[in-house]
Every structure is written in structure tokens, then in C-alpha cells.
N, C-alpha and C positions, 0 to 999 in steps of 0.2 A: 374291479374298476374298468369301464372299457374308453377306449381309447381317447373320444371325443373328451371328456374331462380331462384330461392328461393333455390333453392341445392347449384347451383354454389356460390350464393350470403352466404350463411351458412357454405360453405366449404370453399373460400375466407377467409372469416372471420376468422375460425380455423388457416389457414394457417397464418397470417396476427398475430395473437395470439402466434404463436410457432417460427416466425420469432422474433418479439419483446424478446420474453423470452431468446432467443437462444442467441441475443443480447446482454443482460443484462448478461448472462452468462458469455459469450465470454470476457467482460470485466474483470476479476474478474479472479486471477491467481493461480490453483485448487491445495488445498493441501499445500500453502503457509502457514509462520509462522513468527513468529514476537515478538522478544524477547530483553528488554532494562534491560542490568543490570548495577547500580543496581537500583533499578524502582524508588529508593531516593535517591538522590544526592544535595548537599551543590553546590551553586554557584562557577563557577571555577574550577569545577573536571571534569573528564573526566568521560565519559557513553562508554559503548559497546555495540553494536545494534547486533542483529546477527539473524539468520532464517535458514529457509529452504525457498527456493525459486519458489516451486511447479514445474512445469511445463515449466518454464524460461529452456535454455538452459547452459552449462557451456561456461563462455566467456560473457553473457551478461552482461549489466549493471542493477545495483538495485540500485532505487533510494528512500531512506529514507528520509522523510519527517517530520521537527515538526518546531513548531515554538518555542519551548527550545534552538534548536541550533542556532549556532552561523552562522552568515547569510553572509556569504564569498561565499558559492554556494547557489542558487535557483533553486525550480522546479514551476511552477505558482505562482512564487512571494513566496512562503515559501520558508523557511532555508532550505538545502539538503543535504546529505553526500552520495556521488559514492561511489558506492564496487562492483566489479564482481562477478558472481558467481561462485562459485568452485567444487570440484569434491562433489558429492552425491548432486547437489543443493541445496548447504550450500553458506551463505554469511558470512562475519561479517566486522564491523570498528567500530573507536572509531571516538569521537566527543568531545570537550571541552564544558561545559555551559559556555554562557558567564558570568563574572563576576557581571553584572550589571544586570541580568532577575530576575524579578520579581518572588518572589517565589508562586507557584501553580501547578495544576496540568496539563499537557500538553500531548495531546496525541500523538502518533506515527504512522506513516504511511508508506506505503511503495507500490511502484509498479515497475514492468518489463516488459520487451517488451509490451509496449501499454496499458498494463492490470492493475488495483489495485487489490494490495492482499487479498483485503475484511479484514483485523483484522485491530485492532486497540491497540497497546499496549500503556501504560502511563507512564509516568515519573511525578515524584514528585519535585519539585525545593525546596528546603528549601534555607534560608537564608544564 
């Protein structure tokens, strides 16, 4: 084999490397934030979710995700609450626990246009 193939074959490869990564990136919505108050809450109260929404535009949809909420909307089969986002790429809603969840710790998610926000915030469920 001489050398030139082995170039092309080496630089393929980089490129094939920084496509993947760019990837992975592109998913993931920059600058995002992810905040449940209050992070402990008694069965049957009400939570507020709220962020900043990185990169999303004003007008999207932000879809928050746990399986603490009450499961009237879905986003892949988890619980969800819709919110747009607002001026400075601010969101927020509320969401009730249901009365009957099992108390534990349950994390938070959330993504927009296409993308997850990469955080992960937690709710505490008490009895």
C-alpha cells in the first residue's frame, strides 16, 4: 500500500471522528437550564419547572419530562408538561404530583427543537 491511500484513509477517518462528535453535539441544546422548585414536594402539590431554554427559539415548544408527573401528556412514553418559550429563552409551568406516586427521588428532563438539554434536575417525592 503506499503512502497516499493511507493519507486519504487517515484523514477520512478524522473527518468521520469530528462528524460523530458534531453530532452528539448538535443534539444537546447549549446553554440550557433546568430548575424544579421546590426540589421536595409531599404527594398532590404542585412543582414548577422553569429554565432557560439555550438556543431554542421564542415561540417553541419545551418539553419536560419525569416520571413524578402526572401522565395526562407523554413524550416517549414518559409523563410531560408543554411550555413555550418566552422572551430571554425563559420557560416555566407547573405540574401537580400525582397523589398516589410513590415517594422517591425522580429526575427531570427536558428538550426543544429536536435536542435534550443535557441537565438533569431532581425532584424529591415525600409521602
Amino acid at each position: 500500500m503506499t503512502r497516499r491511500p493511507l493519507a486519504l484513509l487517515a484523514a477520512f477517518a478524522a473527518l468521520s471522528a469530528v462528524c460523530a462528535t458534531a453530532a452528539v453535539a448538535a443534539t444537546r441544546v447549549s446553554n440550557a437550564t433546568l430548575t424544579v422548585i421546590p426540589s421536595s414536594v409531599h404527594r398532590g402539590k404542585l412543582v414548577l419547572v422553569r429554565g432557560n431554554a439555550g438556543a431554542c427559539p421564542v415561540g417553541d415548544t419545551v418539553t419536560v419530562m419525569s416520571r413524578a408527573f402526572v401522565g395526562t401528556h407523554r413524550f416517549a412514553g414518559v409523563p410531560a408538561v408543554f411550555t413555550k418559550v418566552r422572551l430571554h429563552h425563559r420557560f416555566h409551568a407547573s405540574t401537580r404530583i400525582p397523589a398516589h406516586k410513590r415517594p422517591g427521588r425522580y429526575g427531570v428532563t427536558a428538550r426543544c427543537g429536536g435536542g435534550n438539554f443535557g441537565v438533569v434536575a431532581h425532584l424529591v417525592v415525600l409521602p
